[in-house]
C-alpha positions as a Markdown table, in Angstrom:
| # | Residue | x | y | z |
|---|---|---|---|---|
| 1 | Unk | -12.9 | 15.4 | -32.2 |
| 2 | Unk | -11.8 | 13.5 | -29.0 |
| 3 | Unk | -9.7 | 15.4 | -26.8 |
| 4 | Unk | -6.9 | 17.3 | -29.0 |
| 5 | Unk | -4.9 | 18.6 | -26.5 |
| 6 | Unk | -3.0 | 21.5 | -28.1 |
| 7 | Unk | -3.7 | 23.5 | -30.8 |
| 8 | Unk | -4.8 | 23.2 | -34.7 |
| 9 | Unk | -2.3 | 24.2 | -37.0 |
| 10 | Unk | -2.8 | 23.9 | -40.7 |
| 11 | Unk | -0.1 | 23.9 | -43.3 |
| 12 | Unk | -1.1 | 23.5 | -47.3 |
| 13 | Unk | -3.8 | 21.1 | -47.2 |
| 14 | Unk | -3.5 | 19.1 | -44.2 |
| 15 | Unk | -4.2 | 19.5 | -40.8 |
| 16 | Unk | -2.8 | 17.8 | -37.7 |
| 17 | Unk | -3.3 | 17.8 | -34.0 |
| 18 | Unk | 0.1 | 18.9 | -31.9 |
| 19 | Unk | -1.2 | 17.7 | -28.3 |
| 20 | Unk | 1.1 | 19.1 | -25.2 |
| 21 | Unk | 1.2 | 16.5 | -22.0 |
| 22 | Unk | 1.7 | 17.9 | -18.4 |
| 23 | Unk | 1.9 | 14.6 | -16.6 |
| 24 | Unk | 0.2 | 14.6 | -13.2 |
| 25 | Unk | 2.0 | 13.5 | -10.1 |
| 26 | Unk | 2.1 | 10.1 | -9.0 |
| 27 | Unk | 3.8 | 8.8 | -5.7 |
| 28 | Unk | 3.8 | 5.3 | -3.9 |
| 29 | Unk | 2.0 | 4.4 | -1.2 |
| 30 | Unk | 2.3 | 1.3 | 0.7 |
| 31 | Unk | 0.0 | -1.6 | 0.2 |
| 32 | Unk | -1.6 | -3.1 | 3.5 |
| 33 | Unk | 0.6 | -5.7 | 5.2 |
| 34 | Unk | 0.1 | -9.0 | 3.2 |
| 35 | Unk | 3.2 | -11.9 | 3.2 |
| 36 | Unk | 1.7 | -12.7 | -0.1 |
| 37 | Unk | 1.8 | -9.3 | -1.6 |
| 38 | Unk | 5.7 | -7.9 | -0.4 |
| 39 | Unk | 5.9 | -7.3 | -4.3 |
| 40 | Unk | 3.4 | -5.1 | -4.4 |
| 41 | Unk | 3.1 | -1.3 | -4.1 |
| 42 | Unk | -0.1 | 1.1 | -4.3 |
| 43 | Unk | 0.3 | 3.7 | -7.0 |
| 44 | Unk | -2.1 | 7.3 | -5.6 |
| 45 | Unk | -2.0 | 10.4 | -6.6 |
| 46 | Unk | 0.0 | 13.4 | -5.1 |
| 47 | Unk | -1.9 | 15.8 | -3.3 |
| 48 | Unk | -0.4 | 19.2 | -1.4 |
| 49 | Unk | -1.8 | 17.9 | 2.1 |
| 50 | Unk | 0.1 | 14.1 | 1.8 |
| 51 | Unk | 3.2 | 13.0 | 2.7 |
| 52 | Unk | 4.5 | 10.8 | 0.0 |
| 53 | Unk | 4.0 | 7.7 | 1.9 |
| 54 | Unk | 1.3 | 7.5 | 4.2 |
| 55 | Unk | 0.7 | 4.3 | 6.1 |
| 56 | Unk | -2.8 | 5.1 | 6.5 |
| 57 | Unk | -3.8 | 5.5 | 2.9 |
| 58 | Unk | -7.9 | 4.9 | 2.1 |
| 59 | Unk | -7.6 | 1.6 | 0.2 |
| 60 | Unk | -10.3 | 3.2 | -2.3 |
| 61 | Unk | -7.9 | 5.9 | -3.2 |
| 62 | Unk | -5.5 | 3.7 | -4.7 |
| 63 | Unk | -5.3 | 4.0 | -8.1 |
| 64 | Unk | -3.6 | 0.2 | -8.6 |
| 65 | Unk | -0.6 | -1.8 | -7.4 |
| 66 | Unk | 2.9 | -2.3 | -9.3 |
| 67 | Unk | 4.2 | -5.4 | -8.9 |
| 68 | Unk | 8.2 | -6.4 | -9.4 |
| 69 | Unk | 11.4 | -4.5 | -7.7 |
| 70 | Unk | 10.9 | -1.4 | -5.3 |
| 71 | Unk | 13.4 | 0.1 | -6.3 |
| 72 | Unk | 12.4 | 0.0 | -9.9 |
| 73 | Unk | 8.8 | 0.5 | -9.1 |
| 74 | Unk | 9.9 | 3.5 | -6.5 |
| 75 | Unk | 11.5 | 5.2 | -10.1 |
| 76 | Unk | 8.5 | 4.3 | -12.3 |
| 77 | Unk | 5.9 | 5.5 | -9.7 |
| 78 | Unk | 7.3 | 9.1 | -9.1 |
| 79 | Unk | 7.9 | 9.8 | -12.3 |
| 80 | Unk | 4.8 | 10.5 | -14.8 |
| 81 | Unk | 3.5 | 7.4 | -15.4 |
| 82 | Unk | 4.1 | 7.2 | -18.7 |
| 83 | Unk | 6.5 | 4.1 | -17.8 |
| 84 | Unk | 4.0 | 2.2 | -16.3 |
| 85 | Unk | 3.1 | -0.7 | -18.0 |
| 86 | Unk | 0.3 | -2.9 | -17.8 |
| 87 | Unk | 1.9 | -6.6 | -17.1 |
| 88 | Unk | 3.4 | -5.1 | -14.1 |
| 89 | Unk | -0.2 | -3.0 | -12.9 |
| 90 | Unk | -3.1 | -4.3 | -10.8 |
| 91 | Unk | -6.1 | -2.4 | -10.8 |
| 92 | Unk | -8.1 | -1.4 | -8.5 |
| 93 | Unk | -11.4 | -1.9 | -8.6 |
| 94 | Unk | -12.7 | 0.2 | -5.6 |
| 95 | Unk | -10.9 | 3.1 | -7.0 |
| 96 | Unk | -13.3 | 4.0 | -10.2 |
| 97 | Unk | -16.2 | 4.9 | -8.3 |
| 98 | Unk | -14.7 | 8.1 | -7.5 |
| 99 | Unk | -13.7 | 9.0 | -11.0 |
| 100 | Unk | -17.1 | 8.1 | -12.6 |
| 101 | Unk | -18.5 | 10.4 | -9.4 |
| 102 | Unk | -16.3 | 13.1 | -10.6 |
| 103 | Unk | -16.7 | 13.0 | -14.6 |
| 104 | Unk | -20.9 | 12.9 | -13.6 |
| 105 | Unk | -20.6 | 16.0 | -11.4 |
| 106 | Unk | -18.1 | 18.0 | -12.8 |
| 107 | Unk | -17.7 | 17.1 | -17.0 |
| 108 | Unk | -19.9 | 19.8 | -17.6 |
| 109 | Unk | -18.0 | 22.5 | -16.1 |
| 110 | Unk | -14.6 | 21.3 | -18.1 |
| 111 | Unk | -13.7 | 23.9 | -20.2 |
| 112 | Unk | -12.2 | 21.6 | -22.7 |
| 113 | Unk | -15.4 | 19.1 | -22.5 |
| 114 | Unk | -17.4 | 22.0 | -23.4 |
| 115 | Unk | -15.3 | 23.7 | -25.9 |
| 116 | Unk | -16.1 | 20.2 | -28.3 |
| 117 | Unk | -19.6 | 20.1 | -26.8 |
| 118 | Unk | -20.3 | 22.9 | -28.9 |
| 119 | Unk | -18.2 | 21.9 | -31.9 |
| 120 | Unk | -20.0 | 18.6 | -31.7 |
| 121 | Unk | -23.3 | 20.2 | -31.2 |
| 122 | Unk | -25.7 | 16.9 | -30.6 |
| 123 | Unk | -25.7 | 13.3 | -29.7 |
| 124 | Unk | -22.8 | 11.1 | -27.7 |
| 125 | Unk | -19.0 | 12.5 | -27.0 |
| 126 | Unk | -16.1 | 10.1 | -26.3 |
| 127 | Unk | -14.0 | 11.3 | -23.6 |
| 128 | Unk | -10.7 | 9.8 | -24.6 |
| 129 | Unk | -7.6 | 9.4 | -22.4 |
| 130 | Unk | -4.9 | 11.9 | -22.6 |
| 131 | Unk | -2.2 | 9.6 | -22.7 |
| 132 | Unk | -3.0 | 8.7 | -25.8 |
| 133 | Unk | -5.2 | 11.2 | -27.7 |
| 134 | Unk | -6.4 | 10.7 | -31.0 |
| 135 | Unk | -6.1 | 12.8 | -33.7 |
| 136 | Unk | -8.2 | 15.9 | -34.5 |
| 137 | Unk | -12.0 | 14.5 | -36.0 |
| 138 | Unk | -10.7 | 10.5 | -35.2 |
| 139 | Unk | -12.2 | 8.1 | -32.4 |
| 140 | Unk | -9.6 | 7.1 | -29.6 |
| 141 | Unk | -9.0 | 3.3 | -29.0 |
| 142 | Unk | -11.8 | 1.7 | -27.1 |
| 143 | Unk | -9.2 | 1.1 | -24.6 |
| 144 | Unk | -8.5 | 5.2 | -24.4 |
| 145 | Unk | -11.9 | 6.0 | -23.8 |
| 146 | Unk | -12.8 | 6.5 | -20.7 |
| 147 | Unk | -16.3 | 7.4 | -21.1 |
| 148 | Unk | -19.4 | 9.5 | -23.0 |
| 149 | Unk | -21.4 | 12.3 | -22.4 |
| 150 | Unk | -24.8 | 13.0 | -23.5 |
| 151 | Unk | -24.5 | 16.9 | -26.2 |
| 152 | Unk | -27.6 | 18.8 | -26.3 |
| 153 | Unk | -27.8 | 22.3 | -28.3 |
| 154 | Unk | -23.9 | 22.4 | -28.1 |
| 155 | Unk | -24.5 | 21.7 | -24.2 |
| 156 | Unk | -22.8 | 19.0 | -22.1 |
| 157 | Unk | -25.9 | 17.6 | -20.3 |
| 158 | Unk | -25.0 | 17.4 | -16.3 |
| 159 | Unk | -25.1 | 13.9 | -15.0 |
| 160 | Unk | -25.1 | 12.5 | -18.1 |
| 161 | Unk | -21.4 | 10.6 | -17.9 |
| 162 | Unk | -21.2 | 7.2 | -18.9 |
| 163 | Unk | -18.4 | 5.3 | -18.1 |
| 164 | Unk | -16.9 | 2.8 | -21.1 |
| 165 | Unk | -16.2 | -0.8 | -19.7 |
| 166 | Unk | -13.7 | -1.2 | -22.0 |
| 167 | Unk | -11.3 | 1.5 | -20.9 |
| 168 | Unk | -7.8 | 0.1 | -19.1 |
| 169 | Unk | -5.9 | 2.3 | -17.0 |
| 170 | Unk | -2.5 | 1.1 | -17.7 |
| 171 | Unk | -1.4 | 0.4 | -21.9 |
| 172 | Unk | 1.8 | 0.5 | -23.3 |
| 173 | Unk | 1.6 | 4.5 | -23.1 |
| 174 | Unk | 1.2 | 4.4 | -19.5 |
| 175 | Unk | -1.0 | 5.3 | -16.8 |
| 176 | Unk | -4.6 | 7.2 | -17.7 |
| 177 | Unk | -4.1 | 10.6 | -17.5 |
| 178 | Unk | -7.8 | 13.0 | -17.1 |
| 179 | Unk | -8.2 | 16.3 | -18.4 |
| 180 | Unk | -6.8 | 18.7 | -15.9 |
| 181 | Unk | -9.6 | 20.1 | -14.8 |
| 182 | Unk | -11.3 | 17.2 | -14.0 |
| 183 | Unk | -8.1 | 15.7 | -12.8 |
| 184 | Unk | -8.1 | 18.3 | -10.3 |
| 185 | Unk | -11.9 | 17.7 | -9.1 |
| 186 | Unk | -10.7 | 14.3 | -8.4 |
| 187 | Unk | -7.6 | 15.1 | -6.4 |
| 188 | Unk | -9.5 | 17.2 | -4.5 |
| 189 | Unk | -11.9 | 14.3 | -3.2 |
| 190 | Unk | -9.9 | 11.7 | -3.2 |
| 191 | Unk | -8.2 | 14.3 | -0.5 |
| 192 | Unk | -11.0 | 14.3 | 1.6 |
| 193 | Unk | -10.9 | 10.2 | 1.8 |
């Protein structure tokens, strides 16, 4: 099982996953003065200590850049994400490190993470996206995986995270969205950059 968000309900003979999403914040931040990119706006996660828009953002704490309208993009950004889309996201590069930091520190302490380390018991767990998760004892998309960690003796091994190459931060169901826990581990350094 890849990351059922909600509870397992079961009802004659079938079973089905009813996931709950708590989108996390997202706010704007203005992209570094470039006369080729005035389309283009930095999408960073909300933290308690930063203003909305901070002029003096860390470039590796932007998540990606929207291009089109601002005014548009200003309503897409501070919603949930779930309406950005990915023919209007750039990526950035830069920002990943600190995720993959994060999920190789910290997986091992998510409560979630370990609750199906010890269903699972052995071998390699899929960390799937919570935008999109897949049902209860199904494999996400490869694009909704965001990585693997190593299971020993129902045990999430420490260090272990391995990110999937394959996973894209913006799909049609919007911007990735971590468990919380680990969501909040990464808010909290990318709050110290």
């Amino acid at each position: 099982m890849i990351f059922s968000a909600g509870p397992t309900m079961r009802r004659a003979f079938a079973t089905c996953s009813v996931q709950f999403r708590s989108p996390y914040p997202y706010v704007l931040a203005p992209v570094p003065s470039d006369p080729k990119a005035s389309e283009l706006f930095g999408v960073k996660f909300a933290t308690k200590s930063q203003d909305p828009v901070e002029e003096t953002t860390d470039p590796t704490t932007i998540i990606g850049w929207l291009k089109g309208d601002s005014v548009d993009l200003a309503t897409v950004a501070v919603t949930d994400g779930t309406q950005i889309r990915p023919a209007q996201f750039v990526e950035n590069q830069r920002f990943w490190p600190h995720v993959e930091q994060v999920f190789r520190l910290h997986a091992h302490e998510d409560p979630d993470l370990q609750a199906q380390a010890a269903f699972q018991k052995n071998g390699w767990m899929n960390i799937s996206d919570l935008r999109n998760p897949p049902p209860a004892g199904r494999t996400g998309e490869p694009e909704d995986i965001v990585g693997c960690v190593l299971v020993e003796n129902k045990v999430i091994k420490r260090g272990s995270f391995q990110p999937n190459p394959v996973h894209r931060p913006a799909t049609s169901h919007g911007l990735f969205q971590l468990p919380k826990y680990l969501q909040a581990r990464l808010v909290d350094q990318l709050a110290r950059h």
